[in-house]
N, C-alpha and C positions, 0 to 999 in steps of 0.2 A: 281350704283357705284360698281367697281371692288374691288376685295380683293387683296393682294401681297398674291402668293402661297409661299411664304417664312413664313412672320410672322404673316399673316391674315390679316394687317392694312386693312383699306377701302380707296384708293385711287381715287383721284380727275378726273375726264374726261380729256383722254390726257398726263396723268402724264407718265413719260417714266421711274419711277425708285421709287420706294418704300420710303418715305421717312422717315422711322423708322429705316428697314434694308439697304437700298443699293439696293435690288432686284429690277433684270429690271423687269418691267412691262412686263407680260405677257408669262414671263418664266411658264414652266412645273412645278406642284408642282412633287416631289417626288411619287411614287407610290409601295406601298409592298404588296407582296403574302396575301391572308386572312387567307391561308392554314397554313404556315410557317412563317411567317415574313420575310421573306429575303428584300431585296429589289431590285425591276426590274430592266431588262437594257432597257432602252430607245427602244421606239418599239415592246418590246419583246410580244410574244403572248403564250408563254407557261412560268412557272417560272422556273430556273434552277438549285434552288435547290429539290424543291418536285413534278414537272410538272403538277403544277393546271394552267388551261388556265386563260388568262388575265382577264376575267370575273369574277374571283376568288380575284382578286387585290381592294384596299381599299387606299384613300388618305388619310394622317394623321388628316382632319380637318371631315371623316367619320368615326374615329375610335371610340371605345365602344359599338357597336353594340355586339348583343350576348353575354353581361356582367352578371355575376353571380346574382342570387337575393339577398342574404345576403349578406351585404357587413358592417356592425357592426362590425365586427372585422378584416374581410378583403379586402384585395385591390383587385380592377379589374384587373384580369390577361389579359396579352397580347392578340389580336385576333387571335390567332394561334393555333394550335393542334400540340404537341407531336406525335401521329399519323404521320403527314405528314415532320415533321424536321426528324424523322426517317423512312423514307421511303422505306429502304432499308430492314428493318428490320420486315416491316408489316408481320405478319401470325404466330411470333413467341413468347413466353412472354417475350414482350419486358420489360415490368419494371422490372419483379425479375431478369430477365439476368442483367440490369444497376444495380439494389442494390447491387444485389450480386458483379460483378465483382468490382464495383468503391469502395467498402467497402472492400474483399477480403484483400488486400495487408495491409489492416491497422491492420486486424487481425493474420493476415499469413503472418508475413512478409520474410519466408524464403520460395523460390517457391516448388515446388509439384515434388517429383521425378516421374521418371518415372513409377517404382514400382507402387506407390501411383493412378497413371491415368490407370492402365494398367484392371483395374476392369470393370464390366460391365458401360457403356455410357448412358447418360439421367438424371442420376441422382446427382444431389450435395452432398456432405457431411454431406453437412449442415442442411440435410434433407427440404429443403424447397421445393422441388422436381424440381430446377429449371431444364431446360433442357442444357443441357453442347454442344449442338451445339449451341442453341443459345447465351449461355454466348460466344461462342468461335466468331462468327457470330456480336455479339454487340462490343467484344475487337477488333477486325479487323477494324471495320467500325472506334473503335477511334481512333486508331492508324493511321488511315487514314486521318484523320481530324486534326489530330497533326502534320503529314507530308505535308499536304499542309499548314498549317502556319508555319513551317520551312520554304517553299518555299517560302509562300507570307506571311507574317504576319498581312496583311489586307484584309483577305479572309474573308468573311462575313458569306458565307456559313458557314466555318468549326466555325468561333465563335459563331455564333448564335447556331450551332448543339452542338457544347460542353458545351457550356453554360447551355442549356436546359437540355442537359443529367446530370449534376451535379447539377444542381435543382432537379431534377426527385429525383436522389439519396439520396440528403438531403445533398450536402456536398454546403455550400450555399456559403462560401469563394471564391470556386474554379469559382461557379457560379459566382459568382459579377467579377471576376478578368476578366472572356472570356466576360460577357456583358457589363463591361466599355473598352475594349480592343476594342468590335463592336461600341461601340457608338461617338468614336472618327472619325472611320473610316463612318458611317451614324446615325449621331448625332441627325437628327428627325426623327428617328423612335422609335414611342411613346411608341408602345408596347413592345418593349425592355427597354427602362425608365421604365415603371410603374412594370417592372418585377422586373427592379436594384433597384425600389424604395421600393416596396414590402418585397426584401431581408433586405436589411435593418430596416425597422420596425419592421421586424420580429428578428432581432438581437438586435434591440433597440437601432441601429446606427439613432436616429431618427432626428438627426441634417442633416444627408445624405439622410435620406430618405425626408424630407422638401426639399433641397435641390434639390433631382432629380424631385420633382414634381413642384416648382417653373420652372426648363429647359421646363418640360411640357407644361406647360403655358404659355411658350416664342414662341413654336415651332405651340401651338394650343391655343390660347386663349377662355378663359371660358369653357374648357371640363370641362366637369362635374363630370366627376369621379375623376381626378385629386383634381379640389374644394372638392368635397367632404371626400376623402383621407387627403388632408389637414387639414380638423374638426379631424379626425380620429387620427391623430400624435396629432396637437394641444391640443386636450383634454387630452392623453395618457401623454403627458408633465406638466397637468395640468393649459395649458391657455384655458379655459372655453370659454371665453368673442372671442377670436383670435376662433376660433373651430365653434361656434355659427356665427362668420360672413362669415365663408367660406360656411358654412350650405344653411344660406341664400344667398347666392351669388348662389348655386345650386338650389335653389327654385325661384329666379327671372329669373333663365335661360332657365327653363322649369317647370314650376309652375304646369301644369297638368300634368306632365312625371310620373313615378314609382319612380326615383333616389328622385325625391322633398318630396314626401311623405316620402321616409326612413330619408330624411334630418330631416325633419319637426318632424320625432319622434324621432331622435337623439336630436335636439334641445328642445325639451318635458321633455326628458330623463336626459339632462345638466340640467333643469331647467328654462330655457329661454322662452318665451313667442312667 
């Protein structure tokens, strides 16, 4: 028996149309970079935003692979690399150039005379020793990124990339605003969910962050990290009893997996049997 690459159901021999969602029977699921998250264009054999060959690509109902092992206090991150969303940038310190520059202006908010820059080069002020071509190198590439969503405002590339990069930095607002902005535009791609759902728990927006991982489970039924993230909010809410059944719902899923075991001692841990 076939699945709908839309919403997973299991469909009947013969069926021409999903009868959950709508989906014709036998459409392409969606497919995204493993590298990036972007998501492909149809046919495509290289990605077009980090150019990992299609071999690199991942269907939303293969996604969690290569998930973190502690996952007690947090959420499985996207299957993507930082790394490859900045691609442009590889060879350079890419993080303290994003710290520094995305944080800059909130400290300095008047800019830098010329005087001011005209000193030896390489070195920050700030003493962090970041490298000032690269900060100069990571501000170009956003301002790039911001100019084509002026042009398109449903460029995936440039939201998935700004998004990322103000995660990086810790400004997690700006983040959540570029990854519900992508998520409209490709609404199951998981691992941008569990990234927007992640933010949120971590701001304690934990009604939103239930929330994005309910979509998840619409888009992929029974992931497991998703379930499990579930217990995670639930209990943090203080519904024990609600926490304990998503637990086990990750232990019926894959009872001999790694994820079942950390359920089984989180459900240990609540107190449940």
């Amino acid at each position: 028996m076939s699945q709908c690459a839309n919403c997973g159901t299991e469909l009947p021999k013969g069926a021409k149309f999903c009868s959950n969602c709508g989906e014709k029977a036998g459409a392409a699921a969606a497919s995204f970079c493993r590298e990036c998250g972007a998501e492909l264009k149809p046919n495509a054999q290289f990605c077009h935003a980090c150019g990992q060959t299609v071999d690199g690509a991942y269907l939303p109902d293969k996604a969690g692979e290569n998930e973190p092992e502690d996952l007690q206090t947090h959420f499985a991150p996207p299957a993507r690399s930082w790394q490859a969303i900045l691609l442009p940038l590889i060879g350079i310190p890419v993080i303290i150039a994003i710290l520094f520059l995305l944080t800059y202006k909130q400290k300095n908010p008047e800019p830098m005379s010329q005087a001011q820059t005209a000193g030896p080069a390489g070195r920050a002020e700030d003493g962090q020793g970041t490298d000032m071509a690269a900060m100069e190198k990571v501000s170009k590439q956003i301002e790039k990124y911001k100019s084509d969503l002026k042009a398109n405002p449903k460029d995936t590339t440039a939201l998935l990339a700004l998004g990322s990069m103000y995660e990086i930095a810790g400004r997690f607002e700006e983040a959540a605003d570029y990854f519900r902005r992508y998520l409209e535009v490709a609404p199951e791609n998981i691992a941008v969910r569990m990234s927007l759902a992640g933010i949120y728990y971590n701001d304690a927006k934990r009604q939103q962050a239930l929330n994005e991982l309910q979509q998840v489970l619409k888009h992929q039924p029974n992931y497991d990290y998703a379930m499990f993230n579930l217990g995670v909010v639930y209990l943090a809410e203080g519904q024990k009893d609600e926490a304990i059944k998503w637990w086990r719902k990750v232990m019926e899923a894959d009872p001999s997996g790694e994820l079942a075991q950390k359920a089984r001692e989180q459900i240990q841990a609540a107190g449940g049997e």
